[in-house]
PQR file with spaces between the fields and no chain letter, atoms N, CA, C, O and H, PARSE charges and radii, in Angstrom:
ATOM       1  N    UNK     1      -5.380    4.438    9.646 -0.4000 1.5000
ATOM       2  CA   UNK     1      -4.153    3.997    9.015 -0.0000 2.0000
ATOM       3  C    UNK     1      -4.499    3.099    7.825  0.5500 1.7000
ATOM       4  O    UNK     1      -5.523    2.437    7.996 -0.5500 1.4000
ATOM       5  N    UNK     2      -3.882    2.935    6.681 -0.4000 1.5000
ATOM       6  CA   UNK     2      -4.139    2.608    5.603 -0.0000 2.0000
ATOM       7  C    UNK     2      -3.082    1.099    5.780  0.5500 1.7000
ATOM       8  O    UNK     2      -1.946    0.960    6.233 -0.5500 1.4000
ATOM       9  H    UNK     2      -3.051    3.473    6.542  0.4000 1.0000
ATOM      10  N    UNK     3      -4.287   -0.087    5.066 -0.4000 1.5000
ATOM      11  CA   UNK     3      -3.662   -1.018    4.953 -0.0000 2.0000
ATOM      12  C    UNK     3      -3.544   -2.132    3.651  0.5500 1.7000
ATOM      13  O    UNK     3      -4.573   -2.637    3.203 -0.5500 1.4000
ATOM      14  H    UNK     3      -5.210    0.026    4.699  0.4000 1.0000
ATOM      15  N    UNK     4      -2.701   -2.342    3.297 -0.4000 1.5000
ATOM      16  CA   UNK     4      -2.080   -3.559    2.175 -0.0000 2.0000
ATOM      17  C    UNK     4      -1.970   -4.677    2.565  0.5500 1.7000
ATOM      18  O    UNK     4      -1.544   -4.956    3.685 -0.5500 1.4000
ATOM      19  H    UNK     4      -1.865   -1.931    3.661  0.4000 1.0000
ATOM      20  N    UNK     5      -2.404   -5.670    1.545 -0.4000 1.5000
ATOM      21  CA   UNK     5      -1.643   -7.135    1.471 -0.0000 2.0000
ATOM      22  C    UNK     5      -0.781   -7.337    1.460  0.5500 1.7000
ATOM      23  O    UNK     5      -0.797   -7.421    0.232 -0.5500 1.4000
ATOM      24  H    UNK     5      -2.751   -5.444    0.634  0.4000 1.0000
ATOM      25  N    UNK     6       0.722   -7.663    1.815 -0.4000 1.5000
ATOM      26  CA   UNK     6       1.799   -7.840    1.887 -0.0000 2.0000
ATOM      27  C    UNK     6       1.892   -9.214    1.408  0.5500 1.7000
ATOM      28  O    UNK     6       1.375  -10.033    2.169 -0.5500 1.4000
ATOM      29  H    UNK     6       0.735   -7.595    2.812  0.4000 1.0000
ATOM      30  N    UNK     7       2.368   -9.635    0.442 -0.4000 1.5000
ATOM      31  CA   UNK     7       2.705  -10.532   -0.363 -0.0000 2.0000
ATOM      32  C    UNK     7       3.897  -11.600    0.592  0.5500 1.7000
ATOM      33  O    UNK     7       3.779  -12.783    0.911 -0.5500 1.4000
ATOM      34  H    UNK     7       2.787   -8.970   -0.176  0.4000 1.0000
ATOM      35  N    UNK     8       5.041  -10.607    0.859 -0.4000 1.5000
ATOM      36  CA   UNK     8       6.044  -11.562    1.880 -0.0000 2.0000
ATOM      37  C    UNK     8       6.190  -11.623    2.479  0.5500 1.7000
ATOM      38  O    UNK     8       7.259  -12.104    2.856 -0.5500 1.4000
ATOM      39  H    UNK     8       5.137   -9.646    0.600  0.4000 1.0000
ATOM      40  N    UNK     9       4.914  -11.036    3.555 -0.4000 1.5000
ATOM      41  CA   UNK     9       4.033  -11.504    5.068 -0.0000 2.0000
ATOM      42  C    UNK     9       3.354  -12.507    4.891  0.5500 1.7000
ATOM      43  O    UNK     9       3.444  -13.566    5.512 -0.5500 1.4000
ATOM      44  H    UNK     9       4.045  -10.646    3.249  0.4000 1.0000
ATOM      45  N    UNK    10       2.504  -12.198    3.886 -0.4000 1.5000
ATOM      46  CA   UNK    10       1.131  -12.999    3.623 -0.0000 2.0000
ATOM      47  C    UNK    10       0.141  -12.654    4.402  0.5500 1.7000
ATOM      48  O    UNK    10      -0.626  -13.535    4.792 -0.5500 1.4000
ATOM      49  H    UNK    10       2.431  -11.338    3.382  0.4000 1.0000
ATOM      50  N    UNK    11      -0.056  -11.258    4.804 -0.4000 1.5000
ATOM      51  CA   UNK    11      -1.234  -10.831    5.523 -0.0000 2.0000
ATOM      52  C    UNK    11      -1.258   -9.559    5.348  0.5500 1.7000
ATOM      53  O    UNK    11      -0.376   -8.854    4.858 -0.5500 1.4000
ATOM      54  H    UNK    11       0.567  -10.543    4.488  0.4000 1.0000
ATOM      55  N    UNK    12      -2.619   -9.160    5.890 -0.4000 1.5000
ATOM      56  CA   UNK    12      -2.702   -7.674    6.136 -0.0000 2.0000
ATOM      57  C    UNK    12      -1.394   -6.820    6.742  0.5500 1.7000
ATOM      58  O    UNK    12      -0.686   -7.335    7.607 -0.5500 1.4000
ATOM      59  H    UNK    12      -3.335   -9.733    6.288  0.4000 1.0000
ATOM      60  N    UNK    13      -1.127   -5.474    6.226 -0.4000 1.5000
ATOM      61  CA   UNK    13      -0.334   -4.734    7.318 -0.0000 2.0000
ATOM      62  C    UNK    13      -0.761   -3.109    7.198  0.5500 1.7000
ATOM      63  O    UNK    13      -1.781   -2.935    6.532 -0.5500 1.4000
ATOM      64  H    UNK    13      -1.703   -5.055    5.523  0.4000 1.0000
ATOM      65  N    UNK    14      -0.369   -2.350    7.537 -0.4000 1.5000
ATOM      66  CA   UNK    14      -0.493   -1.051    8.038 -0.0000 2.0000
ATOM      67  C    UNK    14       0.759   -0.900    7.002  0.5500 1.7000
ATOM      68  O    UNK    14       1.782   -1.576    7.105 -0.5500 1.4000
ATOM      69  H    UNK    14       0.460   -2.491    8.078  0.4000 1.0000
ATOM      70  N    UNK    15       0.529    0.120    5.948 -0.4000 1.5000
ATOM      71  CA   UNK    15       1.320    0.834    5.192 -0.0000 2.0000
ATOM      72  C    UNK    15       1.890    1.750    5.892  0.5500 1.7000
ATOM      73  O    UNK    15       1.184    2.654    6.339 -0.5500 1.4000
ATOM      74  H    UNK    15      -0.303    0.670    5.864  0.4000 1.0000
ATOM      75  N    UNK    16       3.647    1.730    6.216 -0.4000 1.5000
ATOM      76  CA   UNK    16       4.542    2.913    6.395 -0.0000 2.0000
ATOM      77  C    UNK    16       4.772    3.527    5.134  0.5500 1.7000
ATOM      78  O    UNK    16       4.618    3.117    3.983 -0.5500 1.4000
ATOM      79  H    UNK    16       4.221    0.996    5.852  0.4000 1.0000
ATOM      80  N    UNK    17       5.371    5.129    5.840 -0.4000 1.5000
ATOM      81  CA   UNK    17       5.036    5.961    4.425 -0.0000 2.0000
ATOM      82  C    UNK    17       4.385    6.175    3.834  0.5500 1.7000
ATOM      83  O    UNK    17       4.995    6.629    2.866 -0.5500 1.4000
ATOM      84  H    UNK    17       5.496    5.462    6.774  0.4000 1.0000
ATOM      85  N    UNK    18       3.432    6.197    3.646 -0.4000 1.5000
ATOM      86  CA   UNK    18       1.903    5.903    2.462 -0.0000 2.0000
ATOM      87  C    UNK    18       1.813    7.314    1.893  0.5500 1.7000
ATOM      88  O    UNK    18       1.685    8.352    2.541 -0.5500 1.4000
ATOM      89  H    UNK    18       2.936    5.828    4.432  0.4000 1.0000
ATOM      90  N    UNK    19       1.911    7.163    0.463 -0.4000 1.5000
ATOM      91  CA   UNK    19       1.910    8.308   -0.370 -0.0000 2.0000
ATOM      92  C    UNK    19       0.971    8.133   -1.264  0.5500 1.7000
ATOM      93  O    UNK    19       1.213    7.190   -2.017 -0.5500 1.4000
ATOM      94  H    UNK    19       2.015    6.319   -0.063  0.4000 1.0000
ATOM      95  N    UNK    20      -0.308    8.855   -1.527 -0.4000 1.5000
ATOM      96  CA   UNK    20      -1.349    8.847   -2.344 -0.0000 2.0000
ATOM      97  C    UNK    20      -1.161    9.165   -3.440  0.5500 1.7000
ATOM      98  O    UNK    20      -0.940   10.351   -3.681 -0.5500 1.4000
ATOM      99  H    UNK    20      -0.504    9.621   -0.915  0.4000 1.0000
ATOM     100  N    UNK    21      -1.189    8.129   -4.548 -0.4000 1.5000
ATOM     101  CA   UNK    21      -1.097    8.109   -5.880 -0.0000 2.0000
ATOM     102  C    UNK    21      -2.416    8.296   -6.686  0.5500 1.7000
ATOM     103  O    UNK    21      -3.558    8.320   -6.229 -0.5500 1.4000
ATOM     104  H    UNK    21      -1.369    7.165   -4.352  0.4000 1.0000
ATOM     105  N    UNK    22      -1.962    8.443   -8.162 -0.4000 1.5000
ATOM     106  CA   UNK    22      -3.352    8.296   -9.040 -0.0000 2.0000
ATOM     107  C    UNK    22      -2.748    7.397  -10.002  0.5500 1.7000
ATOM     108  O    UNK    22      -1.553    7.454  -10.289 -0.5500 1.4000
ATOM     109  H    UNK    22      -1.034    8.424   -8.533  0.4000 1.0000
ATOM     110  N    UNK    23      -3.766    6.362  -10.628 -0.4000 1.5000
ATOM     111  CA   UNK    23      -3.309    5.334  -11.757 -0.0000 2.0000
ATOM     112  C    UNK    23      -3.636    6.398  -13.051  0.5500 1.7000
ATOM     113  O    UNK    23      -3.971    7.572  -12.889 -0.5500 1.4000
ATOM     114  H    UNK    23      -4.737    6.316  -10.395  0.4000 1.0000
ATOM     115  N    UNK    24      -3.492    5.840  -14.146 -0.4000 1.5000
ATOM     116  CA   UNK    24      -3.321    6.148  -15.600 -0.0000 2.0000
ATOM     117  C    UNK    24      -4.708    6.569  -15.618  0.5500 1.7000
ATOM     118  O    UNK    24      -5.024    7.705  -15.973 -0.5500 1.4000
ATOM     119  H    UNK    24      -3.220    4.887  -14.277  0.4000 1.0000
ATOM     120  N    UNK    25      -5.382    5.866  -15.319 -0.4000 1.5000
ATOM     121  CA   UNK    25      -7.276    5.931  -15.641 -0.0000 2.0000
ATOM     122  C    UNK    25      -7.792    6.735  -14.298  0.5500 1.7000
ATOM     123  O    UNK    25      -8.950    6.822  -13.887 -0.5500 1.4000
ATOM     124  H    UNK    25      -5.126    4.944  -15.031  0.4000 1.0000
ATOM     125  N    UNK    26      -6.644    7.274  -13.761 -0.4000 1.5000
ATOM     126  CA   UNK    26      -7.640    8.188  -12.667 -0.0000 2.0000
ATOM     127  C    UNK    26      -8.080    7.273  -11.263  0.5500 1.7000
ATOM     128  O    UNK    26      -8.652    8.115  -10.571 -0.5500 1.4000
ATOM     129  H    UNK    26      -5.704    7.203  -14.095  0.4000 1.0000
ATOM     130  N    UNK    27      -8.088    6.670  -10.913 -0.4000 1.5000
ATOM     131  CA   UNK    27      -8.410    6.076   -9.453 -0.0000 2.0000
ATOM     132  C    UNK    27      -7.500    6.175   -8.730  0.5500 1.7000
ATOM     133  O    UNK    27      -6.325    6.147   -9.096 -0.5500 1.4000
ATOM     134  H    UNK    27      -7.623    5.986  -11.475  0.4000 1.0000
ATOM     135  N    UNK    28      -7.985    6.338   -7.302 -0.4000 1.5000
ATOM     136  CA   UNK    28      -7.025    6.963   -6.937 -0.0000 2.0000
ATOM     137  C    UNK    28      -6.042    5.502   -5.864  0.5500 1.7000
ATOM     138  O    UNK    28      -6.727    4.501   -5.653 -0.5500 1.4000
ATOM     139  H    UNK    28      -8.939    6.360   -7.004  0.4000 1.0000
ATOM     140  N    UNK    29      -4.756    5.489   -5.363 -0.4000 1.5000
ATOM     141  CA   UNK    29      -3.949    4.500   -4.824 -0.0000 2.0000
ATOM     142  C    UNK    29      -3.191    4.865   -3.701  0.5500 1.7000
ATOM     143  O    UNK    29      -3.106    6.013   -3.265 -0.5500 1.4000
ATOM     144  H    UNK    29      -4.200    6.302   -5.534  0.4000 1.0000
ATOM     145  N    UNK    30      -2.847    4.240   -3.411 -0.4000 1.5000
ATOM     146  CA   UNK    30      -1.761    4.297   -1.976 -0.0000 2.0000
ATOM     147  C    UNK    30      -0.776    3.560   -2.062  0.5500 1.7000
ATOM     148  O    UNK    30      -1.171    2.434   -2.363 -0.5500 1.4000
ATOM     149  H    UNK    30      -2.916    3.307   -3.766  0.4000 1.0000
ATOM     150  N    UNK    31       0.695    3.610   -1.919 -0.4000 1.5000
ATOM     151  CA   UNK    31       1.905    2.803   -1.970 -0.0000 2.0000
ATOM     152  C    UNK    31       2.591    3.783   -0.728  0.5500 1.7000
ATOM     153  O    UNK    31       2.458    4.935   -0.315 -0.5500 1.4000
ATOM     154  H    UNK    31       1.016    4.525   -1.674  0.4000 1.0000
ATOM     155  N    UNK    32       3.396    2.583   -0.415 -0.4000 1.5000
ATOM     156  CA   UNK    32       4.112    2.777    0.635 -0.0000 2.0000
ATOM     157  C    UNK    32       5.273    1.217    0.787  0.5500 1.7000
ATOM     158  O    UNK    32       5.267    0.189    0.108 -0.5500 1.4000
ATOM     159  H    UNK    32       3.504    1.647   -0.751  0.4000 1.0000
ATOM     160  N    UNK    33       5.959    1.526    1.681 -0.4000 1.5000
ATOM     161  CA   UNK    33       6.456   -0.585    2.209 -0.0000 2.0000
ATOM     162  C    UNK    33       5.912   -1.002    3.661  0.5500 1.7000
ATOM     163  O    UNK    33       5.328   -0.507    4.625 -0.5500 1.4000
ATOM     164  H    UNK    33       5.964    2.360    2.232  0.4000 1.0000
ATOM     165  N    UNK    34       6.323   -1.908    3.336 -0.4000 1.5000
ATOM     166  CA   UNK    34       5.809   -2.862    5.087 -0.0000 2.0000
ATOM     167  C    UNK    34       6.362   -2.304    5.969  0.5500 1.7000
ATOM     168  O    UNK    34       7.321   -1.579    5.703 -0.5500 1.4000
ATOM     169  H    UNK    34       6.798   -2.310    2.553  0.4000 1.0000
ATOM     170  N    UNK    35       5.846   -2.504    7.516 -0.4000 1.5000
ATOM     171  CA   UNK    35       6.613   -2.033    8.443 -0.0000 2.0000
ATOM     172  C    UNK    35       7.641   -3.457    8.932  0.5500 1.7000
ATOM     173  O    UNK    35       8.750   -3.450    9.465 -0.5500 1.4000
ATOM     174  H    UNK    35       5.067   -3.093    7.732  0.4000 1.0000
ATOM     175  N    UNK    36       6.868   -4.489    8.559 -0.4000 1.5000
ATOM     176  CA   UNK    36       7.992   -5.682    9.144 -0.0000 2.0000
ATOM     177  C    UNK    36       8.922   -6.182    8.019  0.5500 1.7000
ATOM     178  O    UNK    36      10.119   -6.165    8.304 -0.5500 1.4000
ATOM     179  H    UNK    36       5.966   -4.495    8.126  0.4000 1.0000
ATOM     180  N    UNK    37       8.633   -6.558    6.973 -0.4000 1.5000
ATOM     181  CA   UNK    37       9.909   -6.743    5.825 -0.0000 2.0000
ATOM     182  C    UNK    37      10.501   -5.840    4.964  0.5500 1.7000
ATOM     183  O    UNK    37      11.360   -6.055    4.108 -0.5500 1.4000
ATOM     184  H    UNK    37       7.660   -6.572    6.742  0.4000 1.0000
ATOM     185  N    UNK    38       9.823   -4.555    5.352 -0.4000 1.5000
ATOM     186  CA   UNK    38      10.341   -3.726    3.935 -0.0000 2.0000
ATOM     187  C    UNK    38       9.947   -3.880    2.638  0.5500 1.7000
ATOM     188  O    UNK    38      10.731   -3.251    1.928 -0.5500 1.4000
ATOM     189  H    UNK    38       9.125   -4.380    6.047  0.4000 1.0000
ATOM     190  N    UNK    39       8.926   -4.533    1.860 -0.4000 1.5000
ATOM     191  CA   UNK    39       8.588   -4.764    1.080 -0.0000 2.0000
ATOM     192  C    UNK    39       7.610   -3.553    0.269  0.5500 1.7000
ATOM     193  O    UNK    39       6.674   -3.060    0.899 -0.5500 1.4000
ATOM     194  H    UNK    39       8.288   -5.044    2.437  0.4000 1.0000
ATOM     195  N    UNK    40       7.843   -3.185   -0.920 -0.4000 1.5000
ATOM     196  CA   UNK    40       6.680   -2.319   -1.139 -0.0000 2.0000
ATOM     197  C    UNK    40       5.696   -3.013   -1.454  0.5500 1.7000
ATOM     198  O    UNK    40       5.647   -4.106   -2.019 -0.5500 1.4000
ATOM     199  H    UNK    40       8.603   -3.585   -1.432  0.4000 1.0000
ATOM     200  N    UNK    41       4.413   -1.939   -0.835 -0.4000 1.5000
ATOM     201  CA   UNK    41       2.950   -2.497   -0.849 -0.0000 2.0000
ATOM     202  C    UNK    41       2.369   -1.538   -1.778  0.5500 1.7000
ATOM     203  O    UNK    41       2.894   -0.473   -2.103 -0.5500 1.4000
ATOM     204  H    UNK    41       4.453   -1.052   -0.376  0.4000 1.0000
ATOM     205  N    UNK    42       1.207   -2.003   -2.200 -0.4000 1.5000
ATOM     206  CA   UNK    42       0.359   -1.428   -3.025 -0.0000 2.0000
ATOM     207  C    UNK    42      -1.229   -1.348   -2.903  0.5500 1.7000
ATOM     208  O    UNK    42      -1.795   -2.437   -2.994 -0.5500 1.4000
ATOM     209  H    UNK    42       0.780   -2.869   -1.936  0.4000 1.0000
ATOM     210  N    UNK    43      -1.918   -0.392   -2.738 -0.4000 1.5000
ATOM     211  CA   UNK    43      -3.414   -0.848   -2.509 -0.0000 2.0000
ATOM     212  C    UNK    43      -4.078    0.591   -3.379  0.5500 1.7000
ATOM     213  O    UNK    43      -3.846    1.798   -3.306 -0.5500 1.4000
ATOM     214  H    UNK    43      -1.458    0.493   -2.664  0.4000 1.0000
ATOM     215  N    UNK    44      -5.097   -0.346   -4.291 -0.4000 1.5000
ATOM     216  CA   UNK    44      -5.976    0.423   -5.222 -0.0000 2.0000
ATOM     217  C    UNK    44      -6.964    1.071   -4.531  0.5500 1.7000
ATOM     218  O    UNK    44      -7.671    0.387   -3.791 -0.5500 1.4000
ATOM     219  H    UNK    44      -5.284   -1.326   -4.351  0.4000 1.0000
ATOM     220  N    UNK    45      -7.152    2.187   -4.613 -0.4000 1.5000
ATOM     221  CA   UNK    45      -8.155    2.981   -3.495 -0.0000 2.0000
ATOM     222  C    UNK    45      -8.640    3.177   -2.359  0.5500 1.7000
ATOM     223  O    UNK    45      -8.385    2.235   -1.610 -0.5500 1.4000
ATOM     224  H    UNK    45      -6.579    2.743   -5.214  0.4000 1.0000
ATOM     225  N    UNK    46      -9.155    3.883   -1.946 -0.4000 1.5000
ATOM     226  CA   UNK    46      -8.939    4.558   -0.633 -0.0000 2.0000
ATOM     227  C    UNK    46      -7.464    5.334   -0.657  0.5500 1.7000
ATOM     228  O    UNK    46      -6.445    4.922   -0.103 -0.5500 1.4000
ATOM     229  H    UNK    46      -9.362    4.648   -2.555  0.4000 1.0000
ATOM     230  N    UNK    47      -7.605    6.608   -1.466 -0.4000 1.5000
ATOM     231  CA   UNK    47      -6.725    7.174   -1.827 -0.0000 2.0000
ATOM     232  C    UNK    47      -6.479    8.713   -1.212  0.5500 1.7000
ATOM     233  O    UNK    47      -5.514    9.380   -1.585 -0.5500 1.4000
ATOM     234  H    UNK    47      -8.432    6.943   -1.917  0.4000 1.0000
């Protein structure tokens, strides 16, 4: 399971939804939101 910093946790979490993106320059990303606030998360690779 793929995980993000959650900014308005303030900790690690397990990305719900997680949809594999690519940035402008090609690397690859993961976005999804939190499972406890709903917040979208973001994490640069491991894509």
């Amino acid at each position: 399971m793929p995980e993000a910093y959650c900014f308005k946790c303030r900790t690690k979490r397990t990305i719900r939804n997680a949809t594999a993106t690519r940035l402008k320059n090609g690397r690859p990303a993961t976005q999804g939101v939190c499972p406890v606030c709903g917040t979208k998360v973001f994490r640069i690779g491991k894509g």
